[in-house]
C-alpha positions in Angstrom: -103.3 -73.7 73.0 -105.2 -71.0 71.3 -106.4 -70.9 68.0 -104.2 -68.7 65.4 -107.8 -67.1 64.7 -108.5 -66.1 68.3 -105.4 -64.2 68.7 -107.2 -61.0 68.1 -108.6 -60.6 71.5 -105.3 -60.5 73.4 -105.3 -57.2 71.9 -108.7 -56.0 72.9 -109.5 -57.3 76.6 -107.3 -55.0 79.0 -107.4 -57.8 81.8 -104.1 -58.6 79.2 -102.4 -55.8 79.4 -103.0 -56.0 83.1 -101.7 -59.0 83.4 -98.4 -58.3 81.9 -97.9 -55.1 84.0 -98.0 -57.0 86.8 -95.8 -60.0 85.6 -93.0 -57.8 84.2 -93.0 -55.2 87.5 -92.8 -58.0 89.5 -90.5 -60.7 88.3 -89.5 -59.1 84.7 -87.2 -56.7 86.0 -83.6 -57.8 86.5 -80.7 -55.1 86.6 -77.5 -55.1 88.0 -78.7 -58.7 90.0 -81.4 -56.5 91.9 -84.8 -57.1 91.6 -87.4 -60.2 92.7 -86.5 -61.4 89.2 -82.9 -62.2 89.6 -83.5 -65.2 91.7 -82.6 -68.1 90.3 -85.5 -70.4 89.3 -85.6 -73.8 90.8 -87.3 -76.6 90.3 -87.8 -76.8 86.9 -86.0 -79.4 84.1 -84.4 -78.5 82.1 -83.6 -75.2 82.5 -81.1 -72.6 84.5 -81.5 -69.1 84.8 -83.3 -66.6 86.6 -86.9 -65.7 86.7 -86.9 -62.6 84.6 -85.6 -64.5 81.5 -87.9 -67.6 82.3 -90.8 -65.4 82.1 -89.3 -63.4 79.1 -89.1 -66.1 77.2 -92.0 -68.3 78.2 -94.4 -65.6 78.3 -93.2 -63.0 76.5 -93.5 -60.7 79.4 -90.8 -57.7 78.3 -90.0 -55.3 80.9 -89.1 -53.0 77.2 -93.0 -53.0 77.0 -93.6 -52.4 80.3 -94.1 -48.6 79.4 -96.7 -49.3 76.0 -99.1 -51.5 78.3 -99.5 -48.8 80.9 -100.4 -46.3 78.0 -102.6 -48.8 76.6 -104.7 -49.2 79.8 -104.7 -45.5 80.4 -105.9 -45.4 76.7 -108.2 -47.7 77.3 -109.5 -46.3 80.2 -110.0 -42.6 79.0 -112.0 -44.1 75.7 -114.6 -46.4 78.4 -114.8 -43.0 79.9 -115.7 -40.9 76.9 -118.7 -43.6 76.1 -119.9 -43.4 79.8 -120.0 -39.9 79.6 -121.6 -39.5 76.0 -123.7 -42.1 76.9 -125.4 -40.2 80.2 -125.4 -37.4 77.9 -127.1 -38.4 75.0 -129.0 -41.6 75.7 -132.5 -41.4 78.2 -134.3 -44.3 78.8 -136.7 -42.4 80.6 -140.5 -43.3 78.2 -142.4 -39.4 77.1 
């Protein structure tokens, strides 16, 4: 379980954000019974349903959000950018 304290870096490492892209357009996504998460999970206690509402609820993986994270990597993405770019342009490591 992580720390209450450390909860600021699910917010600032993209690999996150990543992740639940890929979770939610994979198995998040349940409409009208189509969609690789409308199977019904088995195997686990405990617990019936289909795998989009396991991982909604286990994970928090909300196909809502689905949207927001790919902004968020684009976001983060153009701003890595902008530093490489200013940083060619501004920093030389080349000794006078």
């Amino acid at each position: 379980m992580m720390r209450g304290w450390y909860k600021w870096i699910i917010y600032v490492v993209p690999s996150s954000y990543s992740l639940r892209s890929l979770a939610v357009s994979q198995v998040g996504i349940c409409e009208n019974g189509e969609g690789n998460g409308c199977h019904q999970l088995e195997g686990l206690a405990n617990y019936t349903g289909n795998v989009a509402d396991w991982a909604q609820k286990e994970f928090e993986f909300n196909p809502e959000n689905r949207y927001k994270y790919m902004l968020v990597l684009i976001g983060m993405w153009v701003i890595l950018q902008t530093c490489i770019y200013l940083t060619l342009k501004y920093v030389s490591h080349l000794k006078r």
